[in-house]
C-alpha positions in Angstrom: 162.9 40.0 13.4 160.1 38.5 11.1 160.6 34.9 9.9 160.7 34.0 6.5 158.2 31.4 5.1 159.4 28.3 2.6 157.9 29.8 -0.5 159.9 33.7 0.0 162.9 31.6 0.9 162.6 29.5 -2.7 161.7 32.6 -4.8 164.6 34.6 -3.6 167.1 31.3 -4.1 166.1 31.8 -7.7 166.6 34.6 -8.2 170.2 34.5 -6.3 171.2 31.3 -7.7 171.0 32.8 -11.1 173.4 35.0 -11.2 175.6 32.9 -9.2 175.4 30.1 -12.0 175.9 32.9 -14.7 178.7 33.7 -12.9 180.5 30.4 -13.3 179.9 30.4 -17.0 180.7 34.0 -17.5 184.3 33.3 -15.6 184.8 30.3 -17.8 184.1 32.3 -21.0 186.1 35.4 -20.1 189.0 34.1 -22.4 186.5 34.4 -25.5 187.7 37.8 -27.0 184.5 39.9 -27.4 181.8 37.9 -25.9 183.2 36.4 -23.2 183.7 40.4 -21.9 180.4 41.2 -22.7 179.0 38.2 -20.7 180.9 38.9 -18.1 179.5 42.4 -17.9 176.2 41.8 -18.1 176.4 39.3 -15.4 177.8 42.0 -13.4 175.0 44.0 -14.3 172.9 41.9 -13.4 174.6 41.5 -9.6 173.7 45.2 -9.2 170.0 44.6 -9.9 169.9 41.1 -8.0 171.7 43.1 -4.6 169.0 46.5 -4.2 166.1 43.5 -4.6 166.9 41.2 -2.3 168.1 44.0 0.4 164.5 45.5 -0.2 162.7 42.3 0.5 164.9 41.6 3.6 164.2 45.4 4.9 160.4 44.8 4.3 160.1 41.3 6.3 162.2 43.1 9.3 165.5 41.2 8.7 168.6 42.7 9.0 170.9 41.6 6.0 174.0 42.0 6.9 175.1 38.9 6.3 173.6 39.1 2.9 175.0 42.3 2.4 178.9 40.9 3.1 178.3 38.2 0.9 176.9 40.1 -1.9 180.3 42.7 -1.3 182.3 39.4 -1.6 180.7 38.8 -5.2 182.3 41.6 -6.3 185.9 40.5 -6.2 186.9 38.7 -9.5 188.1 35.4 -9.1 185.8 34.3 -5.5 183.2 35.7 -7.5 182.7 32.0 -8.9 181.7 30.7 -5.4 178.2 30.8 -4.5 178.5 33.2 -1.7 175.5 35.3 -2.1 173.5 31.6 -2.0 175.0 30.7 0.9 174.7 33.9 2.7 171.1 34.4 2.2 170.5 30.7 3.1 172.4 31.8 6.3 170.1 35.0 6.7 167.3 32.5 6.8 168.6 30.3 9.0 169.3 33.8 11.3 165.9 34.9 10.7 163.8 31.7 11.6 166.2 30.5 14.7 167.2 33.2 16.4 167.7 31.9 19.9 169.5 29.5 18.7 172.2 31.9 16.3 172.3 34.2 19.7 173.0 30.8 21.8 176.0 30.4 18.8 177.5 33.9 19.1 177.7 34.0 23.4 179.3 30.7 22.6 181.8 31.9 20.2 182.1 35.4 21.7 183.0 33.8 25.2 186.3 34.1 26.5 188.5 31.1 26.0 188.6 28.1 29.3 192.1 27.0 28.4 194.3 28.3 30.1 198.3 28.4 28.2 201.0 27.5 30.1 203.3 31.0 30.8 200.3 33.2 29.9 199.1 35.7 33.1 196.0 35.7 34.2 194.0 38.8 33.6 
């Protein structure tokens, strides 16, 4: 996995944070009869250019982006579409990217079977 430097990491939150503030004003204009549609739809558009570009970039410096990927999949649906999820994910790809030790140390953690044992529950 290659890490990503500051100044990739601020270009690409530009160009995601965009559309995600587009977003909020496109959902709040909705209820305006023609343009609020068309708004909308161009916003939408322009979450269909945004998605190929920043999966691109993420292929080319050897980062998987899944992450990215769900989070973009999530800006899809209507109403959550007003959160800044693709934001957030990338943010988390480059957290992913940069420590990785430490996001492997997080998944044994929360991948490891459960200490507590329940009262009444059998032993495996």
């Amino acid at each position: 996995m290659g890490k990503i430097t500051l100044p990739e990491i601020i270009l690409m939150l530009m160009l995601v944070a965009t559309p995600d503030l587009l977003e909020i004003l496109a959902t709040a204009f909705v209820a305006v009869p023609v343009a609020g549609q068309i708004f909308y739809g161009l916003v939408l558009i322009l979450d269909f250019i945004i998605l190929p570009i920043i999966l691109f970039w993420l292929r080319i410096r050897g980062v998987k982006g899944l992450w990215f990927l769900a989070g973009s999949m999530l800006e899809f649906i209507p109403i959550i579409d007003i959160l800044p999820i693709r934001t957030l994910t990338l943010l988390l790809v480059y957290y992913l990217a940069n420590n990785p030790n430490k996001a492997f140390a997080l998944v044994r953690k929360l991948s490891a079977k459960p200490s507590v044992k329940l009262k009444g529950a059998k032993a495996t």
